[in-house]
Steps between C-alpha positions, in 0.01 A plus 500: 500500500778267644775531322638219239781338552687169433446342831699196628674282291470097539567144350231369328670181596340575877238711437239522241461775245136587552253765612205619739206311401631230239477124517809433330849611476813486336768230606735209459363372774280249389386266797634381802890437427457528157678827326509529129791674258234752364256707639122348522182726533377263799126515599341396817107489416450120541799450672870589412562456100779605252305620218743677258873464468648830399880490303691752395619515119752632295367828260377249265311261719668219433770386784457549878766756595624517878404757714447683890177504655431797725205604612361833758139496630376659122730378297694120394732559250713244257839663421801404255836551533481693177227719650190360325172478773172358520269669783249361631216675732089490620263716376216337711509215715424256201730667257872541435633703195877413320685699338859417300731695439763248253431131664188323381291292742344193412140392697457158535242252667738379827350171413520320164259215558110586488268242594136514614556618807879668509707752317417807316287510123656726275332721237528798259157701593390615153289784681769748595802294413607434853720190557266286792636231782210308628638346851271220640690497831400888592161451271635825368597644179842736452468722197836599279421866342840584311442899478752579331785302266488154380378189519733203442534115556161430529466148601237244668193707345209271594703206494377202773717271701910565508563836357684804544243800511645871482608771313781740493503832535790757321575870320678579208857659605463825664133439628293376792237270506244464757233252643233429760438170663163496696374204740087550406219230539306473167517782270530933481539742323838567263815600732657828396846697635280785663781604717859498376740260649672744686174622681409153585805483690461828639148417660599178611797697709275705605263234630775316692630825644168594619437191660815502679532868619151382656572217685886562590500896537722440779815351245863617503814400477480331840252264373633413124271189434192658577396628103601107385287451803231675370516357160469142596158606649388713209611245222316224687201669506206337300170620422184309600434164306365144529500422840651867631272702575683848591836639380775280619849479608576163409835323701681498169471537126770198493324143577363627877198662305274485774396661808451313810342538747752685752761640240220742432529653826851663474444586155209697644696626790758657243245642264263679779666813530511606108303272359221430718220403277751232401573384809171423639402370199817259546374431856141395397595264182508222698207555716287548165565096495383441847324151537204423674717388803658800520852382369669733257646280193902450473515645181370732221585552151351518143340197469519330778429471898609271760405411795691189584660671746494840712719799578584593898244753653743802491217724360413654846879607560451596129196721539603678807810594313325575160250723721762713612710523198183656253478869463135464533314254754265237349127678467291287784301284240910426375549393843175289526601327229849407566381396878307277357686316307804477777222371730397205263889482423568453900211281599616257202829474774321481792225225364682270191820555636485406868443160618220454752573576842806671461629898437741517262437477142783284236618500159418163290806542347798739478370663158228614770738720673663613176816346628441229269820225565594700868676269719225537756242263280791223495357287765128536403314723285159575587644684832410758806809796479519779683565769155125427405342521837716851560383626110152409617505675841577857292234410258288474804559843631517628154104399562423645830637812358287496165221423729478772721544761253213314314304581824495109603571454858407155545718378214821712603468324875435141324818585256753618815396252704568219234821632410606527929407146446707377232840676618414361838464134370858594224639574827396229733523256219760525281794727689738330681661771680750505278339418144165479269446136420271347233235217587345232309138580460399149528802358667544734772868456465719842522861566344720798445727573222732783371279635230445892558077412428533395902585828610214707299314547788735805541235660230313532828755803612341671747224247611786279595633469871862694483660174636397322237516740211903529595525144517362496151681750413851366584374172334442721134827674526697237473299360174665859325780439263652820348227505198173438703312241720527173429205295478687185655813582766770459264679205750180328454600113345153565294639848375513565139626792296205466246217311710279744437370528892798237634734802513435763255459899551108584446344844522189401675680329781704849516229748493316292764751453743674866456149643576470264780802589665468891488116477583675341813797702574767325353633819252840358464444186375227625279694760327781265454288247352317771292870681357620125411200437292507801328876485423422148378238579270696820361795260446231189326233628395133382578491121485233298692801365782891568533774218574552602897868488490594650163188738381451326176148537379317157456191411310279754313701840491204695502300499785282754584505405891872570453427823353228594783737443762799705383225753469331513819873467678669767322166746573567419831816540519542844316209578764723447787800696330286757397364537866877429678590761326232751667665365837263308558520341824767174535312188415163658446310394186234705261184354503534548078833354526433200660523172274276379321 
């Protein structure tokens, strides 16, 4: 049995308290920019929603007292300076159990206005004496079991309108109490302790530990983020509901609550090794949503899908990668099925997406690329670049491969010879000799710029003529500022520290082009870029992008694509240590070492 153990300790400031499997977590983060004093139980069925606001009390539950959050992967903790703590924990994915030892805690509705369609309904069940919150933005209920001490301040029972609905919770001096809050749809049975506090803590150490001893065996001191690493992915993990249909990673338990439709990928990528039930089922959640033309939707989540826009066709480099990284291969029928849907998911490129008479597919608008305000989409946005037709050339031979070992011949020519094609006409059309540049798909007009999206084509590593891929190559170096890649070159007049893709560090962009540039040779650069990435992500943590010049984290601090690649560079990397120090030959690179 893996052994239990504290695990990792973190701000709950920057990442959620939460565990494998639930839908909501514990935070003061309570929507986009918006942090609150206390900590919420926050709920993302329906969409993100503060449900409960949870306080601290003095020992007789009447004045908020001040005191430190901490929190490791089984364990969030409330703390005063006199010593006093409250715990909290899960016992299942829709259950947390308290426990206080001195302080009180007082539950309370996070909203005080109920109307017909808003807020949270407040009752005293009179069937087991359970304290209920009825939420009508999740369209769940969250139960209050107090198992052991006393109930206090009761207030709000069944009132309408303006209210404040909650209840305290204390002990007499020298005591515990003890509670359970559950998130449950209409009704079941009583809640009892079962399990003492201390073993609920115990196995939920022991499920964190598990799941990171299997998908980061490979951690030591040499890679020091890689258990936080591992925790972003596990606490982000939801199981199926409303619109997702398999086990899911989602991008973050903060406000990104979703998974689109290419974040999957390296979340997958990470997961394959240790987890890889997970990680094809985090592949295949957004081809469950395929539509009838074959376009996969931009996003999934609980309750909602959209389609407005797409996601970049990176799911052949994806697939060839996730392929290699299982321990077992996909079972042919597997295989089938996945070639199937990359087929539709390709031809949706080749037919919607390319304007008659011409080669090259385009993006209607930067979102498109995933890129969403890049530099490159300035002049025009519905536009011909070269990063989409390069993405689609691997997801081409990603076919042609799948096809032959399917036994299809005929396909696998069709599929090569379309993807000769398209690199030709990226080539012919859009290099200068010097540079990508992007065309209007209905103007014909071509620019350049300085974002790094122009010079993704180097995700075509060895594909690429060597002349080119070092022109490229020289190009990307000099967009690497001591913490990482940035998005826009930082003497760029449209360069901005948090502009999101106008100069920001992003992991995609990273994993993509490192891969790109050892695929084709270029080690140096790629470990360079790979080491300042790590370091930057040991030194600030896992948020969706990273000020270029100083490191700070920007946006949602808990991105799971963050998280995925620190994971799949630090494998690598301990890969090539572990195999430099077998002498292995100068420059030469493990086929399991390799990144992603």
């Amino acid at each position: 049995m893996t052994e239990a153990r504290p695990g990792p300790a973190f701000s709950v400031h920057d990442i959620p308290f939460s565990t494998y499997g639930s839908w909501f977590g514990i935070s003061p983060v309570l929507a986009e920019k918006t942090r609150a004093d206390d900590l919420h139980l926050v709920s993302h069925q329906n969409g993100m929603h503060a449900v409960l606001r949870l306080v601290p009390l003095d020992p007789t539950a009447r004045e908020r007292i001040a005191t430190r959050v901490t929190a490791t992967p089984g364990l969030l903790s409330w703390t005063t300076p006199e010593g006093g703590a409250i715990g909290l924990a899960y016992a299942s994915p829709d259950t947390v159990r308290l426990r206080g030892d001195g302080p009180g805690l007082r539950v309370t509705a996070a909203a005080q206005r109920l109307t017909p369609f808003t807020g949270s309904y407040f009752y005293r069940d009179p069937v087991d004496g359970a304290y209920v919150f009825t939420s009508y933005e999740t369209g769940r209920r969250y139960r209050v079991t107090v198992l052991a001490g006393d109930v206090r301040g009761v207030t709000g029972d069944q009132a309408l309108s303006t209210a404040d609905r909650g209840l305290a919770i204390c002990a007499r001096p020298g005591e515990t109490w003890e509670a359970a809050i559950e998130e449950l749809d209409t009704a079941r049975g009583p809640c009892t302790a079962g399990a003492t506090f201390g073993e609920v803590v115990a196995a939920a150490e022991h499920s964190f530990a598990a799941f990171a001893d299997a998908v980061a065996p490979w951690r030591s001191s040499r890679t020091p983020a890689a258990e936080l690493a591992a925790y972003v992915l596990w606490s982000a993990t939801v199981a199926p509901a409303g619109f997702v249909t398999r086990p899911a990673v989602l991008m973050s338990k903060h406000w990104m609550d979703k998974v689109w439709s290419w974040d999957h990928c390296f979340n997958a990528l990470a997961l394959a090794p240790g987890a890889p039930a997970l990680a094809w089922d985090q592949f295949s959640l957004p081809f469950d949503h395929q539509d009838e033309s074959g376009a996969l939707p931009d996003s999934v989540t609980h309750s909602e899908v959209l389609r407005n826009f797409v996601k970049p066709p990176i799911h052949g480099w994806a697939l060839g990668h996730l392929r290699r990284r299982l321990p077992e291969p996909p079972d042919r029928a597997g295989l089938a099925a996945i070639y199937a849907r990359l087929r539709r998911w390709t031809n949706f490129w080749l037919t919607a997406r390319r304007t008659p008479g011409t080669a090259l597919p385009h993006y209607q608008h930067g979102n498109d690329s995933g890129w969403d305000n890049a530099t490159t989409f300035d002049r025009e946005r519905v536009v011909v670049t070269a990063d989409l037709a390069a993405f689609l050339v691997l997801q081409l031979r990603e076919l042609a491969a799948l096809a032959t070992e399917l036994g299809h011949p005929d396909d696998a020519r069709k599929w090569t010879r379309t993807a000769r094609e398209t690199q030709a006409a990226m080539l012919g059309e859009l290099w200068t000799g010097e540079r990508f540049l992007a065309r209007g798909a209905g103007s014909g007009e071509t620019w350049s710029g300085s974002s790094l999206l122009d010079l993704m084509p180097i995700v075509l590593g060895e594909h690429l003529p060597a002349d080119i891929a070092t022109a490229l190559a020289t190009r990307i170096e000099a967009h690497l500022t001591p913490h990482g890649l940035a998005t826009e070159h930082p003497t760029s007049p449209h360069y901005r520290p948090d502009g999101y893709w106008r100069g920001p560090i992003w992991a995609p962009a990273t994993i993509l082009v490192e891969d790109g540039l050892r695929r084709g040779g270029h080690h140096r650069l790629a470990d360079e870029i790979s080491a300042r990435f790590r370091a930057l992500c040991e030194s600030h943590g896992f948020a969706e992008n990273f000020d270029a010049l100083t490191g700070s984290g920007l946006r949602d601090r808990a991105y799971t694509w963050t998280a995925a690649g620190y994971l799949l560079l630090a494998e690598a990397h301990a890969s090539r240590h572990a195999t430099e120090g077998a002498d292995a030959p100068p420059g030469g690179r493990p086929a399991t070492g390799s990144s992603p």
